[in-house]
Steps between C-alpha positions, in 0.01 A plus 500: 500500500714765273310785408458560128598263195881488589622645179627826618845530454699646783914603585607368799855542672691320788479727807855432538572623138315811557728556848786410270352777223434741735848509663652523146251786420581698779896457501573514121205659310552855459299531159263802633239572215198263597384166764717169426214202542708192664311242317549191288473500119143468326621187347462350877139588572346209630088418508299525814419121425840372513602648765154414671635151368864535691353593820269252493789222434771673731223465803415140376132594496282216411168645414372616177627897359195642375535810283136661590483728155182696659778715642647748309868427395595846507751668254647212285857670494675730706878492399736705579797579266877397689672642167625821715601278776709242289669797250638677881612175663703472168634793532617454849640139467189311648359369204567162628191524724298140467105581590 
């Protein structure tokens, strides 16, 4: 059972992506004035649902997914901008970065 409707739309990021961000953050980002969020673009939010969906495929579960909408689904969106982090990886060469 998945909690809500499963149309929330979420960022997600490969751990090893964030290591890989976080090691380029702390050796070549020297941009002081504000945080850098390591994130992916908006364009790659994905729903709650789908990825309820993945899981649910990847672990060859055979049952039924039920969405159980007397939950509360919470806030729909909750991007995070990775404009700042793509314009400094430019800047130092890395824009080749694949999320």
């Amino acid at each position: 059972t998945v909690w809500g409707s499963g149309k929330p739309l979420r960022q997600f990021i490969y751990s090893v992506d964030l290591g890989e961000l976080m090691i380029w953050a702390v050796e070549k980002y020297d941009d002081a004035p504000g945080a850098l969020i390591l994130s992916v673009a908006e364009k790659d939010e994905v729903s709650i649902g789908d990825v309820a969906k993945a899981i649910a495929k990847a672990m060859e579960f055979k049952g039924n997914l039920v969405f159980d909408t007397t939950k509360s689904d919470g806030q729909y969106k909750k991007t995070a901008s990775n404009e700042k982090l793509v314009a400094a990886m430019k800047k130092t060469g890395a824009d080749d970065f694949n999320f």
